[in-house]
Structures are given as structure tokens and as C-alpha cells.
VEXNUZA-981780 format. One record per residue (C-alpha): residue in three letters; chain; x, z, y. Coordinates in steps of 0.2 Angstrom, whole numbers. Each point is the difference from the previous one (the first is absolute). Example, Ala and Ser with C-alpha at 12.3 -4.5 7.8 and 13.67 -1.06 7.14 Angstrom:
REC   rest   kette       u       w       v
REC    ala       A      62      39     -22
REC    ser       A       6      -3      17
END
This chain:
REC   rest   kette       u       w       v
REC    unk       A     461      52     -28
REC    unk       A       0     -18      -2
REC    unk       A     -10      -8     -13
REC    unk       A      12     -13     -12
REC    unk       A     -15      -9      -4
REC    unk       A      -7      -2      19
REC    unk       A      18      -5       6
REC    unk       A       4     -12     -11
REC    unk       A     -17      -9       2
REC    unk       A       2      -4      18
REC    unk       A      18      -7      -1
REC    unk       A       6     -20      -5
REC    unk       A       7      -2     -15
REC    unk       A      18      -7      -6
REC    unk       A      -2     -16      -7
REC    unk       A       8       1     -14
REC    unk       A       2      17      -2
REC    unk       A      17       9      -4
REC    unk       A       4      -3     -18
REC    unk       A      16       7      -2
REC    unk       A      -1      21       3
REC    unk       A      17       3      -4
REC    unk       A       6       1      18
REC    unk       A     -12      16       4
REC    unk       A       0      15      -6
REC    unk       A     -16       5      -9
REC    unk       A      -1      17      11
REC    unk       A     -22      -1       0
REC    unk       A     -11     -12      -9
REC    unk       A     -10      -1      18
REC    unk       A      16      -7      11
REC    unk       A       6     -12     -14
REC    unk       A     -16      -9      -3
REC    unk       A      -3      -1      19
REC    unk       A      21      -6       2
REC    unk       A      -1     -14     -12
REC    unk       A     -19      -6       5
REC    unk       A       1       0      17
REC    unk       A       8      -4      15
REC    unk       A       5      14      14
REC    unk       A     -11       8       9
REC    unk       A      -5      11      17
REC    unk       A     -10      15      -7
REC    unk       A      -3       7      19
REC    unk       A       7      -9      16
REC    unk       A      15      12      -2
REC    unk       A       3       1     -20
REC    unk       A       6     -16     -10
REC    unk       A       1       0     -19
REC    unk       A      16     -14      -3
REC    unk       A      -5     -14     -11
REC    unk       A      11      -6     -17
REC    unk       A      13      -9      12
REC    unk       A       3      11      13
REC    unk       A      -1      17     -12
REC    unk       A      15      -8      -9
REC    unk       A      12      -4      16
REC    unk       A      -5      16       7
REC    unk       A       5      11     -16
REC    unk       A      17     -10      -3
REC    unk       A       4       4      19
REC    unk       A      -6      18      -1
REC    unk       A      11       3     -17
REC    unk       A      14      -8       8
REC    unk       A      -3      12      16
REC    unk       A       1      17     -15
REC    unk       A     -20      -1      -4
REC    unk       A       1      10     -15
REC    unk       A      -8      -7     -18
REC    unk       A     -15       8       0
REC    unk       A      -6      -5      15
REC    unk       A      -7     -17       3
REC    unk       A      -4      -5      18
REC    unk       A     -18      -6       0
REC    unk       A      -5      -2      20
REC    unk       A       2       6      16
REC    unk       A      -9       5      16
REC    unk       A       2     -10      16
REC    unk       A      10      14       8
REC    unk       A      15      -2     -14
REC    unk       A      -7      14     -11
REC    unk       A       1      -5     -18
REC    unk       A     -10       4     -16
REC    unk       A       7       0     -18
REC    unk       A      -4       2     -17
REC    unk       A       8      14      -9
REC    unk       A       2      -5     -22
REC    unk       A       8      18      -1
REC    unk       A     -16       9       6
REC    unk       A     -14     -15       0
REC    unk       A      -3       6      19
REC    unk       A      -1     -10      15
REC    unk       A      12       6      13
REC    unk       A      -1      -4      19
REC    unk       A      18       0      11
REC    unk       A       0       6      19
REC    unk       A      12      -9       8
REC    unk       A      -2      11      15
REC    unk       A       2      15     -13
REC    unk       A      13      -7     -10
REC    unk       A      -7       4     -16
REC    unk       A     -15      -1     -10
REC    unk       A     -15       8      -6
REC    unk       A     -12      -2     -17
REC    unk       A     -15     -10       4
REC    unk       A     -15      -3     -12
REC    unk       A       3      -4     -19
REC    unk       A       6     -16      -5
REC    unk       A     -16      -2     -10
REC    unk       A     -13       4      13
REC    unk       A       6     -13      11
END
């Protein structure tokens, strides 16, 4: 489990920060604060968290491609594997794109 508080320490800050949070869904109190604070980031070499920008091009794509609501794209892997957000069961979910479907990862709030 990754520490919140260790992660954030080590990353730059937005300057200014994200004011308006209208544009994301408040799925974990964790992933908004990190979102609107600071810019994307690599967590391993293979696992990128998106920044504000990127989160919200991503997400209008994914919905126009049948994303369903309660799933909010948050990263992905460098192999095209993806991870999401789940508002419905506060859950992070990882998609296998060699498996074609996805599986529950850790807790939305223990990230």
C-alpha cells in the first residue's frame, strides 16, 4: 500500500492549484486532493497516475467510446492496461487489455 502522505511529499506541485473541482468527480477525498494539487505522475516506471489535464481529455474520450458513469479513468500502464475509479463501489479497478476485462484492485481509499 502506498502511503498518501509519502507520495505527495515527493511530487511538484501545480502552481496555482486547481480551483474549480466541478469537472471531477469526488469519488475518494485521496485522488481529488492529489488531482487538483498536483501535476501527473509515474508511480513505478510501468504505472502513471494522469494529471488534471490529461485525466479530463482521457475521460471525455473514454465516455464517448461507452465508458460507463461510474467509472472514471485515472491512469494506465505502459503496456495499454488501464486503471479506473469505480464512484459505484469506491474500488480501484485495473482493465487487462490482453484479458479484455477487468479485475477489483485495492480500495480507492488505501491508495
Amino acid at each position: 500500500m502506498i502511503d498518501p502522505n509519502e507520495l505527495f511529499s515527493s511530487l511538484e506541485q501545480l502552481d496555482p492549484a486547481i480551483k474549480n473541482k466541478a469537472k471531477i468527480p469526488d469519488i475518494d477525498a485521496t485522488y481529488t486532493e492529489f488531482i487538483h494539487r498536483y501535476d501527473g505522475v509515474s508511480i513505478t516506471p510501468d504505472i502513471v497516475l494522469y494529471g488534471y489535464q490529461k485525466v479530463l481529455e482521457w475521460n471525455r474520450r473514454a465516455c464517448g467510446d461507452g465508458l460507463p458513469e461510474n467509472l472514471w479513468l485515472i491512469g494506465q500502464s505502459g503496456q495499454g492496461d488501464e486503471w479506473f475509479l469505480s464512484a459505484l463501489h469506491k474500488t480501484v479497478f485495473f482493465f487487462d487489455h490482453d484479458q479484455g476485462g477487468s479485475t477489483e484492485g485495492q480500495r480507492a481509499s488505501s491508495i
